[in-house]
C-alpha positions as protocol buffer text, in pm:
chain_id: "A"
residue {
  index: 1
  type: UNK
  ca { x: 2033 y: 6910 z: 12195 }
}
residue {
  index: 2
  type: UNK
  ca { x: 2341 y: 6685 z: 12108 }
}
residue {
  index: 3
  type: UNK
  ca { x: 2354 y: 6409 z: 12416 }
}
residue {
  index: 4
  type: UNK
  ca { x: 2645 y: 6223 z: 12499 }
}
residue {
  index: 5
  type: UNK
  ca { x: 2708 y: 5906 z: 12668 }
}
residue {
  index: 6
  type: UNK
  ca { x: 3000 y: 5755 z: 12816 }
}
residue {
  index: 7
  type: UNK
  ca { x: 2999 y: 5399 z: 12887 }
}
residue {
  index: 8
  type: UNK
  ca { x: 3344 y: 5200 z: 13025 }
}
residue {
  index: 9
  type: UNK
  ca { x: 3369 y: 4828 z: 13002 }
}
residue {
  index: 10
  type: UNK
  ca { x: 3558 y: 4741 z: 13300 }
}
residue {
  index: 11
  type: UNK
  ca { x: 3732 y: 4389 z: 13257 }
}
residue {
  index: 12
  type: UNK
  ca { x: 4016 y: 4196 z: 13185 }
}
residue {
  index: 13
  type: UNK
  ca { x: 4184 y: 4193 z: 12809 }
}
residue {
  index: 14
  type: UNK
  ca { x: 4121 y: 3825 z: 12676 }
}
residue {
  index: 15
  type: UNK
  ca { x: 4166 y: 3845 z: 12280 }
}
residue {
  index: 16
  type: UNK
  ca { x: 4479 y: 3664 z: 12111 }
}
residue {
  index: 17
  type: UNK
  ca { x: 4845 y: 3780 z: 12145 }
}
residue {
  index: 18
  type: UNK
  ca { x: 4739 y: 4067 z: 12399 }
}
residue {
  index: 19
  type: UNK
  ca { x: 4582 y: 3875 z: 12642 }
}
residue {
  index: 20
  type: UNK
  ca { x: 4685 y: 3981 z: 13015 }
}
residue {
  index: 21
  type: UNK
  ca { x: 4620 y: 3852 z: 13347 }
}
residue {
  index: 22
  type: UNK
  ca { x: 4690 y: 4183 z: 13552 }
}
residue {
  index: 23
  type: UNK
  ca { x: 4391 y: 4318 z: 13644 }
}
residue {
  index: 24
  type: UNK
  ca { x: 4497 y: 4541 z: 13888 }
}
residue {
  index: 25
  type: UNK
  ca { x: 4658 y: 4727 z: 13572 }
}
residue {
  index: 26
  type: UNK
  ca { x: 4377 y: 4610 z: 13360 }
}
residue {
  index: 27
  type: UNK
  ca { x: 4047 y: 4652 z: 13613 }
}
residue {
  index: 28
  type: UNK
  ca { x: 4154 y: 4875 z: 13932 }
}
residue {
  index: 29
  type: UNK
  ca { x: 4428 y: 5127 z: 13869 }
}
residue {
  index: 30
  type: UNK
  ca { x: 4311 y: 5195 z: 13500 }
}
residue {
  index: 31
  type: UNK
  ca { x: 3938 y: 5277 z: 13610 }
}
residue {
  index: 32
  type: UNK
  ca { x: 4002 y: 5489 z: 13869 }
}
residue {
  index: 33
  type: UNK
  ca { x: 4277 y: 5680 z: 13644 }
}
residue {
  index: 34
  type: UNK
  ca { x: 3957 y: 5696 z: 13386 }
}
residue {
  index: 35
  type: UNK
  ca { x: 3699 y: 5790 z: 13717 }
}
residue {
  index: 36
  type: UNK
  ca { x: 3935 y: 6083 z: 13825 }
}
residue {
  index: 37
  type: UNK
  ca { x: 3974 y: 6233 z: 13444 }
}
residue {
  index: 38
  type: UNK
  ca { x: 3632 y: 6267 z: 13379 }
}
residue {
  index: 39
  type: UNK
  ca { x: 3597 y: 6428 z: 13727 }
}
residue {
  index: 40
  type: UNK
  ca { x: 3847 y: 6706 z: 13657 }
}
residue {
  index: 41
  type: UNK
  ca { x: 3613 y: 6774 z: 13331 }
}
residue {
  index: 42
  type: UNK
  ca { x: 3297 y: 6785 z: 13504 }
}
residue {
  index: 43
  type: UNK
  ca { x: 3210 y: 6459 z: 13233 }
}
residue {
  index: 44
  type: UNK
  ca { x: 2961 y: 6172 z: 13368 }
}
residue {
  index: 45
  type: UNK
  ca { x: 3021 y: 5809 z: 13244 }
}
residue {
  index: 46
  type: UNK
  ca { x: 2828 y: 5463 z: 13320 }
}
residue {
  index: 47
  type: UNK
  ca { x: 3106 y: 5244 z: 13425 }
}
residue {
  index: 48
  type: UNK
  ca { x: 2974 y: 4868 z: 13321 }
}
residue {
  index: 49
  type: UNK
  ca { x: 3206 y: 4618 z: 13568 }
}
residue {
  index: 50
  type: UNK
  ca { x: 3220 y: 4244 z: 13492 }
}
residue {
  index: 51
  type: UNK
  ca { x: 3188 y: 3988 z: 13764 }
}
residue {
  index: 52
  type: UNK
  ca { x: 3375 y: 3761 z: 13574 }
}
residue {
  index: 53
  type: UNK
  ca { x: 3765 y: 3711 z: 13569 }
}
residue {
  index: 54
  type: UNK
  ca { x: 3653 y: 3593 z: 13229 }
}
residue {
  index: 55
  type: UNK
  ca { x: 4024 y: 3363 z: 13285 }
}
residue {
  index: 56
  type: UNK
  ca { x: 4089 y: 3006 z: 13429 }
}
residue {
  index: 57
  type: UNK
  ca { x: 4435 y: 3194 z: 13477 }
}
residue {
  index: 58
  type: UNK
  ca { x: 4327 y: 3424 z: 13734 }
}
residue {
  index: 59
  type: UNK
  ca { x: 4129 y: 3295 z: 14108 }
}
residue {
  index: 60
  type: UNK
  ca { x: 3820 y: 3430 z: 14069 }
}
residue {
  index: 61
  type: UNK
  ca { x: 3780 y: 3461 z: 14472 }
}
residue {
  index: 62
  type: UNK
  ca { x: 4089 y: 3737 z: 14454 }
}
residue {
  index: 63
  type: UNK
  ca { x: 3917 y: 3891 z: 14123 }
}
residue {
  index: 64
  type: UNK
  ca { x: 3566 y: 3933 z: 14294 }
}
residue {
  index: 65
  type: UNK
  ca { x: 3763 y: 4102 z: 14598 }
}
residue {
  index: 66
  type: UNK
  ca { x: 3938 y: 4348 z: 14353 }
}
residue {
  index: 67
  type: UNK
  ca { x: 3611 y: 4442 z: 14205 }
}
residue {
  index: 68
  type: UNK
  ca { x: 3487 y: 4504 z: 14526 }
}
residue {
  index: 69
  type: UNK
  ca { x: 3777 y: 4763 z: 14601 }
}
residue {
  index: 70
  type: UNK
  ca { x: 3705 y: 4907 z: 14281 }
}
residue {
  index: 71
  type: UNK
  ca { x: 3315 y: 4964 z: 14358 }
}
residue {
  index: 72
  type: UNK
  ca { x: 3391 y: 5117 z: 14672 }
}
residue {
  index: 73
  type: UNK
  ca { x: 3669 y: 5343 z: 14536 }
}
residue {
  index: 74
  type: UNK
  ca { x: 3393 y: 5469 z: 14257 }
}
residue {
  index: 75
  type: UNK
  ca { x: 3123 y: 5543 z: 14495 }
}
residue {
  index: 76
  type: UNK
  ca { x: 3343 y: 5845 z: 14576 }
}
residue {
  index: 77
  type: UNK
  ca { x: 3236 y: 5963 z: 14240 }
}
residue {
  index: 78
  type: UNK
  ca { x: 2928 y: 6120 z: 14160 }
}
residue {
  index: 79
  type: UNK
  ca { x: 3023 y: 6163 z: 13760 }
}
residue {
  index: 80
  type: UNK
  ca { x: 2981 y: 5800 z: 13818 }
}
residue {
  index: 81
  type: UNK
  ca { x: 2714 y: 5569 z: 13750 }
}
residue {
  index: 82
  type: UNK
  ca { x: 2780 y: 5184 z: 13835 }
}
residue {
  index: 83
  type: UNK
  ca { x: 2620 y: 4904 z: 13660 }
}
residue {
  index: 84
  type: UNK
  ca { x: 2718 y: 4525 z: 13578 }
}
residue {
  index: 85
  type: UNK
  ca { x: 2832 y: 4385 z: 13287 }
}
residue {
  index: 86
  type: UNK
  ca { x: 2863 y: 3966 z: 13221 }
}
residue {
  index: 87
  type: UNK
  ca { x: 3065 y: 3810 z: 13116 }
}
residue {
  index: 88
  type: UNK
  ca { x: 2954 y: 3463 z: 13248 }
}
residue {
  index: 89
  type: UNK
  ca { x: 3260 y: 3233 z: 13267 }
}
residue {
  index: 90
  type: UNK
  ca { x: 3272 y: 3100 z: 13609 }
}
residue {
  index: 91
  type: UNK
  ca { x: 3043 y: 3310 z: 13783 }
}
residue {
  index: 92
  type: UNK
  ca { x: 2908 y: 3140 z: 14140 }
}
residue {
  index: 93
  type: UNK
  ca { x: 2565 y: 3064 z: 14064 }
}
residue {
  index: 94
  type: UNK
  ca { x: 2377 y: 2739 z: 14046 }
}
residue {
  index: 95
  type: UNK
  ca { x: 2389 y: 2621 z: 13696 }
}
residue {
  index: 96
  type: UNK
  ca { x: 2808 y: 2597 z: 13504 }
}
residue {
  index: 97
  type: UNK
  ca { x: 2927 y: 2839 z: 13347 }
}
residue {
  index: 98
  type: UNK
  ca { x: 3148 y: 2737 z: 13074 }
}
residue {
  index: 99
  type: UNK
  ca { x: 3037 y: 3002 z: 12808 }
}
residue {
  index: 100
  type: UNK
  ca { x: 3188 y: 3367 z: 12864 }
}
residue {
  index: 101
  type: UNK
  ca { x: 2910 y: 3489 z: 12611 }
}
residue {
  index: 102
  type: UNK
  ca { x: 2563 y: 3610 z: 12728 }
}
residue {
  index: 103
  type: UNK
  ca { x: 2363 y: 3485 z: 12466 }
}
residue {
  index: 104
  type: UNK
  ca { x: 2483 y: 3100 z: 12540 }
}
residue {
  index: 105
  type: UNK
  ca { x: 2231 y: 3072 z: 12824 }
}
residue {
  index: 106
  type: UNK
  ca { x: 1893 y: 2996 z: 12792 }
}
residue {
  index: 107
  type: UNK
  ca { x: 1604 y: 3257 z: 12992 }
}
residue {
  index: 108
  type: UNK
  ca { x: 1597 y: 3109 z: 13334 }
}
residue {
  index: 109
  type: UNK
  ca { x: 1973 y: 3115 z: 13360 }
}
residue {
  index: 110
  type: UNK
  ca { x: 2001 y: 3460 z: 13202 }
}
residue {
  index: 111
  type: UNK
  ca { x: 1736 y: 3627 z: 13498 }
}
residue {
  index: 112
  type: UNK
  ca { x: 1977 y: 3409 z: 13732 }
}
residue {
  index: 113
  type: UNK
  ca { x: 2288 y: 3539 z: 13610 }
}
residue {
  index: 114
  type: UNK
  ca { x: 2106 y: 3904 z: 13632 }
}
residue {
  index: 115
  type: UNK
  ca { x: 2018 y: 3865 z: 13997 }
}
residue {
  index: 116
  type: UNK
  ca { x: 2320 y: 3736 z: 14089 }
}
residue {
  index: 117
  type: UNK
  ca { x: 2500 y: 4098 z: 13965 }
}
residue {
  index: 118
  type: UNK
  ca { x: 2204 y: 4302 z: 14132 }
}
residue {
  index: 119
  type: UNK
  ca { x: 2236 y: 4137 z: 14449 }
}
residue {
  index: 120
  type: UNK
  ca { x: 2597 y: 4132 z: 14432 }
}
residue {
  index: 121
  type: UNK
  ca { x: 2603 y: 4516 z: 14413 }
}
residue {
  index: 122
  type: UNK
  ca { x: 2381 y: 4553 z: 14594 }
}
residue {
  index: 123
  type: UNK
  ca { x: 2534 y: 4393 z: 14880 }
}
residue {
  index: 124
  type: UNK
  ca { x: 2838 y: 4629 z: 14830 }
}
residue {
  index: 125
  type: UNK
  ca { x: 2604 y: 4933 z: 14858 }
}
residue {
  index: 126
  type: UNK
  ca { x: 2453 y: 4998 z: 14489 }
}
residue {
  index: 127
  type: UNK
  ca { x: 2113 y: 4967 z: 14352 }
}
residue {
  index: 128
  type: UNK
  ca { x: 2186 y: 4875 z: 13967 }
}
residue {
  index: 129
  type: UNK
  ca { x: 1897 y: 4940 z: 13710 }
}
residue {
  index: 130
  type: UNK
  ca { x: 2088 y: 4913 z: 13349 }
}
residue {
  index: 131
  type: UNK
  ca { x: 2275 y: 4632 z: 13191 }
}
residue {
  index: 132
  type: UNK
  ca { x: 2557 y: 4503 z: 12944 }
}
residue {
  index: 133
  type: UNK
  ca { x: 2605 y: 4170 z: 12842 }
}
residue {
  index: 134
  type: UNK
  ca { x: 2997 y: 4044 z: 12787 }
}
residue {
  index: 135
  type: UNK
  ca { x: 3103 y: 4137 z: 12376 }
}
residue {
  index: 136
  type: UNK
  ca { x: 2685 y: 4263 z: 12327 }
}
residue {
  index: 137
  type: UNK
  ca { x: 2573 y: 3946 z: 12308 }
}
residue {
  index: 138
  type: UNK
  ca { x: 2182 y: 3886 z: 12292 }
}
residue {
  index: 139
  type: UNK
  ca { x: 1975 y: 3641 z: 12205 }
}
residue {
  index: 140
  type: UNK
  ca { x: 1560 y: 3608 z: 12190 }
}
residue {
  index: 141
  type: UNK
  ca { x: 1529 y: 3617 z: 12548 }
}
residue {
  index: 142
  type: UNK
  ca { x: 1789 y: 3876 z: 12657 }
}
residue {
  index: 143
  type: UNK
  ca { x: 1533 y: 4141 z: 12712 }
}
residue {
  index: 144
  type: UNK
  ca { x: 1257 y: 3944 z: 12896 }
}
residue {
  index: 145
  type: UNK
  ca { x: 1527 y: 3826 z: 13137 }
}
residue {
  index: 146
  type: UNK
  ca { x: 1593 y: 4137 z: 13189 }
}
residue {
  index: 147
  type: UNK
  ca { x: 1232 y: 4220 z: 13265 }
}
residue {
  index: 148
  type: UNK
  ca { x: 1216 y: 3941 z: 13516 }
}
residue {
  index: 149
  type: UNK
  ca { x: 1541 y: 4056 z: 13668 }
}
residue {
  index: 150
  type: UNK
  ca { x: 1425 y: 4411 z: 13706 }
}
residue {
  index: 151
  type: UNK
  ca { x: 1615 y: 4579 z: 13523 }
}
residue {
  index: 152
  type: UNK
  ca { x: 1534 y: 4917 z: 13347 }
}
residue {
  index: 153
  type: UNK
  ca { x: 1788 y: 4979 z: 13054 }
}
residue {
  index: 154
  type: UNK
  ca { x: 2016 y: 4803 z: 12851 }
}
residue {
  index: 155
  type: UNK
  ca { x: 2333 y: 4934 z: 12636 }
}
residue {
  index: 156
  type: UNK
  ca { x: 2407 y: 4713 z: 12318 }
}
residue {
  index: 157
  type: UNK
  ca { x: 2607 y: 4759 z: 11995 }
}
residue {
  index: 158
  type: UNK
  ca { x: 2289 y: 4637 z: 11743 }
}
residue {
  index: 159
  type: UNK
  ca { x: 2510 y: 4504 z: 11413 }
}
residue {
  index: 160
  type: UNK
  ca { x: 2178 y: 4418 z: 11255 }
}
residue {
  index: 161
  type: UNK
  ca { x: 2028 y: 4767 z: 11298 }
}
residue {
  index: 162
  type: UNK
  ca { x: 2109 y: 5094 z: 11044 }
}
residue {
  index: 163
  type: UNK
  ca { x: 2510 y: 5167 z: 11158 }
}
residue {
  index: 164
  type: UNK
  ca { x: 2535 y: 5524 z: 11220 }
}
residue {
  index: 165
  type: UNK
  ca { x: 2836 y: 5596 z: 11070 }
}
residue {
  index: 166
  type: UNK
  ca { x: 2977 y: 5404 z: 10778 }
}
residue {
  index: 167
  type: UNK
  ca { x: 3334 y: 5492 z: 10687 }
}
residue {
  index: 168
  type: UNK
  ca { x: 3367 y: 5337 z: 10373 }
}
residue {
  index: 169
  type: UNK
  ca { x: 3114 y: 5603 z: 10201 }
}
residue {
  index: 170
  type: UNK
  ca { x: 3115 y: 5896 z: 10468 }
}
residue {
  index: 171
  type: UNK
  ca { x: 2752 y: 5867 z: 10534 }
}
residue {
  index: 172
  type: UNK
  ca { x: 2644 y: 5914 z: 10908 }
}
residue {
  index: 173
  type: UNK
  ca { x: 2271 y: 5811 z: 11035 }
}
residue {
  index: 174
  type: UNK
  ca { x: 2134 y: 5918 z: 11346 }
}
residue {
  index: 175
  type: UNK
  ca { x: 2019 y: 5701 z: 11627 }
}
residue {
  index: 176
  type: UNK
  ca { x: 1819 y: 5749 z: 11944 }
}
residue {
  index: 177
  type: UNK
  ca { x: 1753 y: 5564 z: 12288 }
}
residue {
  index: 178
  type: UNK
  ca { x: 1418 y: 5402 z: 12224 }
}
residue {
  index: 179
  type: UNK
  ca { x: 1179 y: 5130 z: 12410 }
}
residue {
  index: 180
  type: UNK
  ca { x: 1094 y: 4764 z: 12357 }
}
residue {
  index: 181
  type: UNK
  ca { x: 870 y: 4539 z: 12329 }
}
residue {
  index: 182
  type: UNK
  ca { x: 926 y: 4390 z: 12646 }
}
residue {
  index: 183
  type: UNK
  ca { x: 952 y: 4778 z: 12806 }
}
residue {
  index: 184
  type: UNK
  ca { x: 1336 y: 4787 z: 12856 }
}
residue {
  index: 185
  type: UNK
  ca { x: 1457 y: 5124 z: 12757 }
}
residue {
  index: 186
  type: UNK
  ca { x: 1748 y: 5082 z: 12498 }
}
residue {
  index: 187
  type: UNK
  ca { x: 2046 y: 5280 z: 12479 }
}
residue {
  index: 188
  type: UNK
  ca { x: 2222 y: 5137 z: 12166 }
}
residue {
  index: 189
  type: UNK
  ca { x: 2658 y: 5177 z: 12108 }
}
residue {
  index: 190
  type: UNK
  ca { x: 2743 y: 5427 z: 11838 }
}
residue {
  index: 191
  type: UNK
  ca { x: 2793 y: 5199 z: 11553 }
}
residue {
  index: 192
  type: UNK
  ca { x: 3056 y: 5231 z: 11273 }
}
residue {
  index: 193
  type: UNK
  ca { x: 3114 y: 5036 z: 10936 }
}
residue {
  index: 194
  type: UNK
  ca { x: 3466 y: 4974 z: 10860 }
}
residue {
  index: 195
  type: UNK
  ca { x: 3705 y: 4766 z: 10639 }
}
residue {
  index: 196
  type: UNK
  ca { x: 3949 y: 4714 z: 10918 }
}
residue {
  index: 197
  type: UNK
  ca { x: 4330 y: 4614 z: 10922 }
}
residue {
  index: 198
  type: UNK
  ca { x: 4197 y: 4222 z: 10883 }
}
residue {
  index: 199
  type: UNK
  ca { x: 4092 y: 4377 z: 10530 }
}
residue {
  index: 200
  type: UNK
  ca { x: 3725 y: 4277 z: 10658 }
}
residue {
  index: 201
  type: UNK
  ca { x: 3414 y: 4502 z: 10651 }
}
residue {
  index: 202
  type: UNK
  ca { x: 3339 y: 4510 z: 11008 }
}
residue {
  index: 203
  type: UNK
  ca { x: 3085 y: 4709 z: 11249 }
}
residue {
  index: 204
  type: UNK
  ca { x: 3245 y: 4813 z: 11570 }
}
residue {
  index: 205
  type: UNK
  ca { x: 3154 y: 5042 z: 11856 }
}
residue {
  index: 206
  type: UNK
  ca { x: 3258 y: 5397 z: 11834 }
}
residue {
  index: 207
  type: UNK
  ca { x: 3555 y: 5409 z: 12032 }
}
residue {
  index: 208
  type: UNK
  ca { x: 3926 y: 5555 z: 12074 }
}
residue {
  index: 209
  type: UNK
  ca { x: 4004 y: 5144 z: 12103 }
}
residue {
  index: 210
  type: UNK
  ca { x: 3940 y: 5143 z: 11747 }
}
residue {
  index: 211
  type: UNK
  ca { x: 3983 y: 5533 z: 11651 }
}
residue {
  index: 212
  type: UNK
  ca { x: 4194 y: 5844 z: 11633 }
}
residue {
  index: 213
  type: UNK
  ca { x: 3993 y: 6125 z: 11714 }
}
residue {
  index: 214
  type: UNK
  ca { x: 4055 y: 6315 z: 11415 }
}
residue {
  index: 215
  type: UNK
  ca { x: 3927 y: 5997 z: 11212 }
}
residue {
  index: 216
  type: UNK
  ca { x: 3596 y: 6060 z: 11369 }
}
residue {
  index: 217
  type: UNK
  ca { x: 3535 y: 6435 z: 11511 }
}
residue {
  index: 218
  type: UNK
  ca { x: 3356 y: 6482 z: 11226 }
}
residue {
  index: 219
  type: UNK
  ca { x: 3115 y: 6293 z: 11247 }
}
residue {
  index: 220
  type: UNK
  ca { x: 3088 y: 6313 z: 11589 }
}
residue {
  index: 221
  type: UNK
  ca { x: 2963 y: 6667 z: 11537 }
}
residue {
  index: 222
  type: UNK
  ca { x: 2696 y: 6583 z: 11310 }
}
residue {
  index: 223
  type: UNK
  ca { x: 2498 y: 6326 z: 11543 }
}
residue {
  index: 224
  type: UNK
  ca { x: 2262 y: 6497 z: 11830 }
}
residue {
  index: 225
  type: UNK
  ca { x: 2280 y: 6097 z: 12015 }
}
residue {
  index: 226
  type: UNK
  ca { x: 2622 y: 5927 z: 12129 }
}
residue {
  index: 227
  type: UNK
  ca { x: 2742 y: 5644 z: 12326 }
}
residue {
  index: 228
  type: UNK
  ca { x: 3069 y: 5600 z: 12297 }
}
residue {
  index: 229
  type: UNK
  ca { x: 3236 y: 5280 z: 12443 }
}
residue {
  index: 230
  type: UNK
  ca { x: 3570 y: 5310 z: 12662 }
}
residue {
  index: 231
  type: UNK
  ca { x: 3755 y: 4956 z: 12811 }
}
residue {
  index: 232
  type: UNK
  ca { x: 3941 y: 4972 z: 13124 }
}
residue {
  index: 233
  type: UNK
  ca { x: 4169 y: 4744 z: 12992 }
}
residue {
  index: 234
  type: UNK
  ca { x: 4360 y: 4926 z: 12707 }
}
residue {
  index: 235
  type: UNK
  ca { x: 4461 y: 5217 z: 12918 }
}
residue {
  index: 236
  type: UNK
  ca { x: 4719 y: 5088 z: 13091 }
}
residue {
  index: 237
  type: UNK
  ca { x: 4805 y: 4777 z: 12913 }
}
residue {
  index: 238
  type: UNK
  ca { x: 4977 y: 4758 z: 12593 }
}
residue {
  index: 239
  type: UNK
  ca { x: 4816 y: 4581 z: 12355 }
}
residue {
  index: 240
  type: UNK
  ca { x: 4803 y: 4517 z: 11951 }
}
residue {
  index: 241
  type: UNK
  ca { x: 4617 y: 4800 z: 11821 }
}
residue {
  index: 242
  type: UNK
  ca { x: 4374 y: 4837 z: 11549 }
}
residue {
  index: 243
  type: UNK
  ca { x: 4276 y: 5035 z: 11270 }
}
residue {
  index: 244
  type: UNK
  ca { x: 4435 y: 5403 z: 11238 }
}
residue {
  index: 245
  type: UNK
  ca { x: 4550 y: 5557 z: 11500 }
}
residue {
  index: 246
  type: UNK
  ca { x: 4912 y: 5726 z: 11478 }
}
residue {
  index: 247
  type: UNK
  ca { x: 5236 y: 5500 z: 11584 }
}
residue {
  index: 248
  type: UNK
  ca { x: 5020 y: 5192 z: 11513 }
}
residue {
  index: 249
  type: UNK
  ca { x: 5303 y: 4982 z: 11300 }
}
residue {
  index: 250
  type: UNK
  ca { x: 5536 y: 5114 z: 11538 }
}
residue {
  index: 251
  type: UNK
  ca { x: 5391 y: 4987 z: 11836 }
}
residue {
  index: 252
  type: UNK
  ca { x: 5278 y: 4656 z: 11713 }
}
residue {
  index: 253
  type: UNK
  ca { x: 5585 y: 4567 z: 11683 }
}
residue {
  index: 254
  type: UNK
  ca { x: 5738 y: 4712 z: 11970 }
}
residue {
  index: 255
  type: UNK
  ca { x: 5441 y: 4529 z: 12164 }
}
residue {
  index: 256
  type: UNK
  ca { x: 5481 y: 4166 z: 11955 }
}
residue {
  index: 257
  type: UNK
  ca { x: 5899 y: 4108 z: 11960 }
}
residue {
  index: 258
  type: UNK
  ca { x: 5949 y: 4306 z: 12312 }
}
residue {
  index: 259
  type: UNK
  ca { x: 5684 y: 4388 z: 12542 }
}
residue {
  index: 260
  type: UNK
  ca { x: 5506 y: 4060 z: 12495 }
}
residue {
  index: 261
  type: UNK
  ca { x: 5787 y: 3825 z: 12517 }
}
residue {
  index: 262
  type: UNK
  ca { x: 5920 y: 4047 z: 12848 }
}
residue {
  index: 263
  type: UNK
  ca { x: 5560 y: 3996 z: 13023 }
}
residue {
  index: 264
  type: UNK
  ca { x: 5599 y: 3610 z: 12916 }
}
residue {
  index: 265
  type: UNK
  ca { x: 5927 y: 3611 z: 13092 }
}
residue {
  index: 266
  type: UNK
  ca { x: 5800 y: 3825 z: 13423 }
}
residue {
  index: 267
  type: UNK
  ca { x: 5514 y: 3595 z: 13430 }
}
residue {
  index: 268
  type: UNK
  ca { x: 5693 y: 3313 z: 13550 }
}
residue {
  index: 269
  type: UNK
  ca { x: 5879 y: 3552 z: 13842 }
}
residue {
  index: 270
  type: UNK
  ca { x: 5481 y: 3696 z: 13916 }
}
residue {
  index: 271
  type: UNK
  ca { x: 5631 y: 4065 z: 13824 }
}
residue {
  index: 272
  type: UNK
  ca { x: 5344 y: 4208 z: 13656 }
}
residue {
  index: 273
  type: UNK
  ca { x: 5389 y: 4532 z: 13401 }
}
residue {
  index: 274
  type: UNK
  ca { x: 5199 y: 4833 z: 13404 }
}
residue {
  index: 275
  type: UNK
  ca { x: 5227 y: 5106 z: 13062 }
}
residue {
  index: 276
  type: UNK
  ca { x: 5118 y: 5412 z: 13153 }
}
residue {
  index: 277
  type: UNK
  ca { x: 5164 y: 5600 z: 12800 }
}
residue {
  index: 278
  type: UNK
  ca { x: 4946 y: 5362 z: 12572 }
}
residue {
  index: 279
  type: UNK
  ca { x: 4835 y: 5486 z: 12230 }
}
residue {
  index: 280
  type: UNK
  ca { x: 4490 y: 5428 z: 12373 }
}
residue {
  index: 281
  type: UNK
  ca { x: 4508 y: 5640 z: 12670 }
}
residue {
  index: 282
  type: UNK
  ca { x: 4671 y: 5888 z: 12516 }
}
residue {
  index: 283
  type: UNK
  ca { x: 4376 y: 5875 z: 12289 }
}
residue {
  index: 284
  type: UNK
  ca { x: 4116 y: 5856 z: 12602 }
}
residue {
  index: 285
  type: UNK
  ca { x: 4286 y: 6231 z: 12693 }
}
residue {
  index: 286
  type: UNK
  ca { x: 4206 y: 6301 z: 12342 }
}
residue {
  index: 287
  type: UNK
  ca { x: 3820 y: 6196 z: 12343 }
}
residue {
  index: 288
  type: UNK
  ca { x: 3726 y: 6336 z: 12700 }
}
residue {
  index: 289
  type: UNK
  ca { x: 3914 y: 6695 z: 12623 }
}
residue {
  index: 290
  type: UNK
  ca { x: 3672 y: 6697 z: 12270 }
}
residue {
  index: 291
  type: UNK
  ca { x: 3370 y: 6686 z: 12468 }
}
residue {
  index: 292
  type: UNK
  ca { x: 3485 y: 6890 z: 12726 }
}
residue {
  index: 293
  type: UNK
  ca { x: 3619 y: 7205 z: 12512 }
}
residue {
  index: 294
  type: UNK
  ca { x: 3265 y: 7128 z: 12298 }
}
residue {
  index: 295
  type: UNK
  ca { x: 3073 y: 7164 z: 12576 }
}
residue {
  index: 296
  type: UNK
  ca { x: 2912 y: 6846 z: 12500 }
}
residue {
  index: 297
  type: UNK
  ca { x: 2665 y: 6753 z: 12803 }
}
residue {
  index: 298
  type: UNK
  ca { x: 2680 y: 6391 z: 12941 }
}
residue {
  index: 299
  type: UNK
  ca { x: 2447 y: 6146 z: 13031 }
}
residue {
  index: 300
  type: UNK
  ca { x: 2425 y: 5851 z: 13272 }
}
residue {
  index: 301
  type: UNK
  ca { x: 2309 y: 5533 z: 13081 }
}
residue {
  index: 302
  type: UNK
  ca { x: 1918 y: 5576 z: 13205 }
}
residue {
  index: 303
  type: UNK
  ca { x: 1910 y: 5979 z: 13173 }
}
């Protein structure tokens, strides 16, 4: 039986030129638009929500309150699992954190970090049993902290593993949730090999942030596991886009010599801009209405 995961990465958009402070676009508004499409499609999804306004730029106090609007507004939905997902910059706990990534702290601040998350949601209501660190990053200890946090599962894009798709010679390998050493059940990110617009060979996470549908549908069909990788923040947010989806030149430079220097401009007046007909969410529709018309069955992250 082909399963399919879900799994949205709920955060602000940090990287280069398309960086944006507007998480109410970026975090709220986008996630519940996500939350209520997957509802009308009968489609479950693990929605992984940093704590972390992962910006000086933005007051993390008024961040932390929008993220507990958001978890509230999501509990209305049972296609909805909630989990946490770290980024670490700046997060209230009793060591500094100066690193965004995961992987920069050592055990004991890693099973801190974790406890801080589960207590956090758990104060707003949720039990939390599965995890994603901030850009997948793990180091030695990532899964024993996790085991001294009390966590269950884990969701990671594994570069250094067998990629299960590689686009460069049309080969696709099949991957599976499995358990480690340590006992934490893993449910590893679709990977895919790609020489990407930076004329790199890169692995990335299966994803419509990265992918037209049609580039990938194939392939799609011949796997029996899944997990594709959605981000709140390219929904509503325009942003430079990557690799080949249709309109790409277009928009690049519609976003680099207009939209970009206009949100520079409204900054300074605190008008904030919301897009509600990016590539990417157009491409979302795309995605969800695939599985659904498949009749692809979903999974929560821990299913």
């Amino acid at each position: 039986m082909k399963k399919v995961y879900l799994t949205v990465d709920i955060e602000t958009i940090v990287s280069g030129i398309s960086r944006s402070e507007n998480y109410l676009a970026g975090v709220y508004l986008a996630s519940m638009y996500m939350a209520e499409e997957l509802r009308k499609r009968d489609l479950k999804a693990t929605f992984f929500i940093s704590l972390s306004s992962k910006q000086a730029g933005i007051d993390q106090k008024e961040y932390t309150e929008c993220v507990k609007w958001l978890i509230h507004s999501l509990s209305a939905y049972e296609n909805v699992k909630i989990e946490p997902h770290i980024h670490a910059f700046n997060l209230p706990v009793s060591f500094e954190c100066k690193d965004d990534a995961f992987n920069k702290y050592n055990q004991s601040q890693q099973t801190e970090l974790l406890t801080f998350a589960k207590d956090f949601f758990s104060n707003q209501g949720i039990e939390v049993e599965s995890f994603r660190p901030g850009g997948f990053s793990a180091n030695d200890s990532y899964y024993n902290s996790l085991v001294d946090a009390g966590y269950k599962n884990s969701s990671l894009l594994q570069k250094e593993k067998k990629i299960n798709l590689d686009m460069l010679t049309g080969e696709v390998f099949e991957a599976e949730v499995y358990k480690t050493q340590s006992g934490i059940i893993e449910y590893p990110v679709t990977s895919v090999r790609i020489k990407s617009i930076k004329n790199k060979i890169e692995i990335v996470n299966l994803s419509p942030d990265f992918f037209k549908l049609s580039s990938v549908e194939n392939c799609i069909r011949d796997l029996n596991y899944i997990n594709i990788n959605f981000h709140s923040f390219s929904i509503y947010l325009n942003r430079l886009i990557r690799e080949n989806h249709n309109g790409l030149f277009t928009n690049n430079i519609k976003f680099l010599f207009f939209e970009n220097i206009l949100n520079k401009l409204l900054k300074s007046t605190s008008i904030q801009t919301i897009n509600t007909k990016t590539i990417v969410c157009r491409e979302f529709i795309n995605w969800i209405d695939f599985i659904k018309n498949n009749k692809y069955e979903t999974f929560f992250i821990g299913e």
